[in-house]
Structures are given as structure tokens and as C-alpha cells.
C-alpha positions in Angstrom: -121.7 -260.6 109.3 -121.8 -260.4 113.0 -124.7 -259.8 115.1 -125.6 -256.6 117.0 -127.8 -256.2 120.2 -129.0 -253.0 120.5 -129.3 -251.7 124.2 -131.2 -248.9 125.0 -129.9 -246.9 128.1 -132.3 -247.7 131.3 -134.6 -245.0 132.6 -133.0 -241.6 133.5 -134.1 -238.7 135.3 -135.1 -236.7 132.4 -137.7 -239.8 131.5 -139.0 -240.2 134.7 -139.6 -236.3 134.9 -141.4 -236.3 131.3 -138.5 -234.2 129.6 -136.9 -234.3 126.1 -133.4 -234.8 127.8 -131.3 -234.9 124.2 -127.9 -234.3 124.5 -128.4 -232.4 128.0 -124.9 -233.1 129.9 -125.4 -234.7 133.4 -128.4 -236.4 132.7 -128.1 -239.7 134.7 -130.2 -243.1 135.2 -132.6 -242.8 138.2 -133.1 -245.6 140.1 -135.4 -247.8 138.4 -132.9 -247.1 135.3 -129.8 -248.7 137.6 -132.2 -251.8 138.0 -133.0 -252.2 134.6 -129.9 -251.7 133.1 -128.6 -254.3 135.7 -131.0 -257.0 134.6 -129.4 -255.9 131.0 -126.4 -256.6 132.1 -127.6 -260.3 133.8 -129.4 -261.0 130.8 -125.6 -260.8 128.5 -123.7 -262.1 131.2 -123.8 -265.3 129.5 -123.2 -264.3 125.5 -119.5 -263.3 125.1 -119.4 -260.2 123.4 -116.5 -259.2 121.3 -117.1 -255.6 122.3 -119.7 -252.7 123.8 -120.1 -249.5 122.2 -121.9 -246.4 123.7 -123.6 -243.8 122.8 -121.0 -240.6 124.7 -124.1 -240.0 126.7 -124.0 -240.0 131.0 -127.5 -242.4 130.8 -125.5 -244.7 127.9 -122.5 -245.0 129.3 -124.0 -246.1 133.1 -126.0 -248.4 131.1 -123.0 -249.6 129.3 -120.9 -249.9 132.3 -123.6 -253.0 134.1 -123.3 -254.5 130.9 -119.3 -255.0 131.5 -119.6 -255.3 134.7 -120.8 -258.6 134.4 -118.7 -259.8 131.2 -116.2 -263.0 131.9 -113.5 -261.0 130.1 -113.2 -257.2 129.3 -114.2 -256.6 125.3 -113.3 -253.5 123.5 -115.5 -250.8 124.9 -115.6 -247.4 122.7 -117.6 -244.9 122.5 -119.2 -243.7 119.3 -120.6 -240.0 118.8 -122.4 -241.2 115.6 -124.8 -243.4 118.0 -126.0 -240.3 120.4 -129.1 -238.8 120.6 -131.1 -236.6 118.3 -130.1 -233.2 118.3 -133.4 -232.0 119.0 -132.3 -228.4 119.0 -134.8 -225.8 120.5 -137.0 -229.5 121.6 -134.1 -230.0 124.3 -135.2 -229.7 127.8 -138.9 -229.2 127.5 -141.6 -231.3 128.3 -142.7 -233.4 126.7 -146.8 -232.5 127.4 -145.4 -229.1 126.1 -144.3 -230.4 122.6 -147.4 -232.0 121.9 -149.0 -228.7 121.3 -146.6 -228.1 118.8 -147.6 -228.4 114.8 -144.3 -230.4 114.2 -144.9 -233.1 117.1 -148.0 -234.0 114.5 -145.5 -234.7 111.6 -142.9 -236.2 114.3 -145.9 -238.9 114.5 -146.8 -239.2 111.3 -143.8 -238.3 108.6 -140.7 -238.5 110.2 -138.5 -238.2 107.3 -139.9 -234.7 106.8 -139.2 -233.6 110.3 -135.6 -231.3 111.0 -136.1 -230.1 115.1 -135.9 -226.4 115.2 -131.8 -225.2 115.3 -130.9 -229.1 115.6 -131.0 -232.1 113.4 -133.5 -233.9 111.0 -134.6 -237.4 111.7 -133.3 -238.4 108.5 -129.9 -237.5 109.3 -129.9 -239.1 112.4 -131.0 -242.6 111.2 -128.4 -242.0 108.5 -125.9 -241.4 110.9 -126.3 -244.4 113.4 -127.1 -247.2 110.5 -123.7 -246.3 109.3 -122.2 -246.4 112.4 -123.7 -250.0 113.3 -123.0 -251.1 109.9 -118.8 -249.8 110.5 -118.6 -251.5 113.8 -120.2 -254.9 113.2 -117.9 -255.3 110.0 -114.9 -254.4 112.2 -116.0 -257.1 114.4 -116.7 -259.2 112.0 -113.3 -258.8 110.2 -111.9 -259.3 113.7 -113.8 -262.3 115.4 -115.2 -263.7 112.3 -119.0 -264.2 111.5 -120.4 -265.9 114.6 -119.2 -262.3 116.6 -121.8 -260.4 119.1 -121.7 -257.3 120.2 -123.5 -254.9 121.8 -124.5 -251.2 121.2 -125.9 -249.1 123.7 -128.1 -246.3 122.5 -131.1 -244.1 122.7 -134.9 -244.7 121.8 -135.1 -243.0 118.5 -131.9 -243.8 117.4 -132.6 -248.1 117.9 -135.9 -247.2 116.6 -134.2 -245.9 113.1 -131.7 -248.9 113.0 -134.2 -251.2 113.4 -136.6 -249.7 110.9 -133.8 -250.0 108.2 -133.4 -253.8 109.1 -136.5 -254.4 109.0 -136.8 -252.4 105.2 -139.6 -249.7 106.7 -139.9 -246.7 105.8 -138.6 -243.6 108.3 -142.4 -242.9 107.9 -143.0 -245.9 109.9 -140.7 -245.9 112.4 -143.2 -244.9 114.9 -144.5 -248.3 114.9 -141.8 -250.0 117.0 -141.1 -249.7 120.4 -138.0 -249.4 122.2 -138.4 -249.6 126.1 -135.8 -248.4 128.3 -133.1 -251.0 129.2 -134.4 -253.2 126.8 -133.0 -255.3 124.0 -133.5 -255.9 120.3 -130.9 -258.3 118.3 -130.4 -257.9 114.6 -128.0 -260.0 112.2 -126.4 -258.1 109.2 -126.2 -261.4 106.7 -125.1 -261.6 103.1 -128.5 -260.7 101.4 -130.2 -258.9 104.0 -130.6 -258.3 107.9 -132.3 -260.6 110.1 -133.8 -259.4 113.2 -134.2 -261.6 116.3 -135.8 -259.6 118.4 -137.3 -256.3 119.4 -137.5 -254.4 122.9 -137.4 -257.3 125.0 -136.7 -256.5 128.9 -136.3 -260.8 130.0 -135.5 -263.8 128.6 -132.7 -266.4 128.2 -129.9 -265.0 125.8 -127.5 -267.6 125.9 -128.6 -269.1 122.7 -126.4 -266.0 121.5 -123.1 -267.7 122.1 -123.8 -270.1 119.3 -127.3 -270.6 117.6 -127.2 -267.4 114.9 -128.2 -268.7 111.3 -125.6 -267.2 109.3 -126.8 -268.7 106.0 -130.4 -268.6 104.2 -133.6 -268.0 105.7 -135.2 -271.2 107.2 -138.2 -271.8 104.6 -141.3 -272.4 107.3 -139.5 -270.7 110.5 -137.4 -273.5 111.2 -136.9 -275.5 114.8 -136.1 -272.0 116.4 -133.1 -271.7 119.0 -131.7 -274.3 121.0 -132.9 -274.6 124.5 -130.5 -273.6 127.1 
């Protein structure tokens, strides 16, 4: 299959202020969000990506848009409603100091999968949602550019955190265990057998090992020589 980086938007207003932004319309990157999504975008300038799908979001699609800004060539740029954010319902818009009071914030930490926000949508569902989605676009792209295809999708925290816990085979339970910084990157191959993940919430480092060092056969017994120096 191909191989999808997953992009989380860079810091927005809503972050910086400590609120549960959701799906809030006209939430937008602040400045140290522009900055970080622009070293996003530097750190892909040199992989070729067949395309870049968003998340409908403001924060997603500004993030999106350094990330094309500094492509060679213009790849195919949707926008997918199955990768927005939670619907956190009632949870929109508060604080987050304030929802840590709450008796569901304690399950949010500690069982997931049993967690449905109050008038909006269970965690479940939303991890269901946006491994599907990935899963659709990087066979498209694969069925397109054939197997050695990268692409990007740009996203929001708990949303990569969900994709990447069903790559790595965890739990929901245990989703709380990764970390997904703004701006930051995590890399995951959809192979044969079985996902392979590259990386997790990086914010630097050399990508261009991208364009044409992803195993697309077996699992190197030992780890392997690792990539190809730049």
C-alpha cells in the first residue's frame, strides 16, 4: 500500500487559550501555529506527495495550505469530513481546566472506548470513522501511483491519536499513551500483512528518505540498516 503522514494542524487560538475548540467555525492558527505548520511544510518540501487531504477545519486547512505551498508540483488536495474533529458535543468551547472536574474526563483518561461526549459523538465512532477514511484514501492513491505513493493527511490530535493506535494494534483503551504535538508528524505504511509505523509526533528531522526508502515487503528480522542517509 502507500504510505500516509499524518499532520496534525499547528497551534490555534483555541489551544493557546486552553479551550476544547471541536468543530467551533473560525477557529484559526495563532502565531506560533503559522510557524510550525511552516516548518511542516519545509520538512515535506522535499517528499513528492501524490496528494494532501484536510480535515474541513479553518486550523487544518491553514496547516494544509504551507504544506502545498512548498510542493514542486500541485497534488490532489481534498478535503475529507470523515477526518474532522471529535464532536465533543456539550465539551465544545469550554475549558479545558473546567472539564477536568468532570466524572467523564476520568474515563476520557482511562477507558476511552466507553466514552460518548454529552449531545456529540463517542470516541469509538470517531476512530472508526477516520481509520476508514485513511484506509479509502491511501488505497486510492495506491491504485493511482502505485505502492511506493506518499501522501499526507492533515488532522486533529485525537483523531491521529486513534489512527495511529489501530496501526500500532492498541487498544482505544490505550490511546492515551501517544502523543500527538501540534504541527507535528507521524508516518505509517499500510503493507500487505500489517501497518508499519515510521514514526510518531515528530516536529524536525530529514524526510527526504520518503521519496524512495519505504520497505514495502517483510519486516527486516533485527531492525535492518535503517534509511538511507540523505
Amino acid at each position: 500500500m502507500a504510505t500516509v503522514i499524518l499532520v496534525r494542524h499547528g497551534r490555534s487560538t483555541a489551544n493557546a487559550n486552553g479551550v476544547l475548540a471541536g468543530r467551533t467555525p473560525g477557529v484559526s492558527l495563532d502565531q506560533i501555529g503559522r510557524e510550525q505548520a511552516a516548518l511542516a511544510g519545509e520538512r515535506l518540501a522535499s517528499v513528492p506527495l501524490a496528494g494532501v487531504v484536510s480535515s474541513p477545519l479553518e486550523r487544518c486547512q491553514q496547516t494544509a495550505q504551507f504544506i502545498l505551498d512548498r510542493q514542486a508540483t500541485a497534488p490532489y488536495a481534498p478535503v475529507d469530513p470523515d477526518l474532522t474533529e471529535c464532536n465533543y458535543g456539550q465539551w465544545q468551547g469550554r475549558t479545558l481546566t473546567d472539564l477536568a472536574t468532570e466524572d467523564l474526563w476520568r474515563v476520557v483518561q482511562s477507558q476511552p472506548s466507553a466514552v460518548v461526549f454529552p449531545g456529540g459523538e463517542s470516541m469509538a465512532a470517531m476512530q472508526a470513522r477516520s481509520v476508514a477514511a485513511i484506509r479509502r484514501h491511501d488505497a486510492a492513491f495506491e491504485a493511482e501511483y502505485g505502492p511506493g505513493a506518499v501522501w499526507a493527511a492533515v488532522s486533529h490530535g485525537d483523531v491521529i491519536k486513534s489512527i495511529l493506535a489501530d496501526a500500532l494494534g492498541m487498544h482505544l483503551d490505550m490511546f492515551q499513551r501517544i502523543n500527538v504535538g501540534p504541527a507535528s508528524i507521524s508516518i505509517v505504511h499500510y503493507g500487505a500483512s500489517r501497518p508499519s509505523v515510521y514514526a510518531t509526533n515528530t516536529d524536525a528531522g530529514d524526510l527526504s528518505w520518503l521519496a524512495n526508502d519505504i520497505n514495502t515487503g517483510d519486516a527486516p528480522v533485527g531492525g535492518g540498516a535503517g534509511h538511507k542517509a540523505p
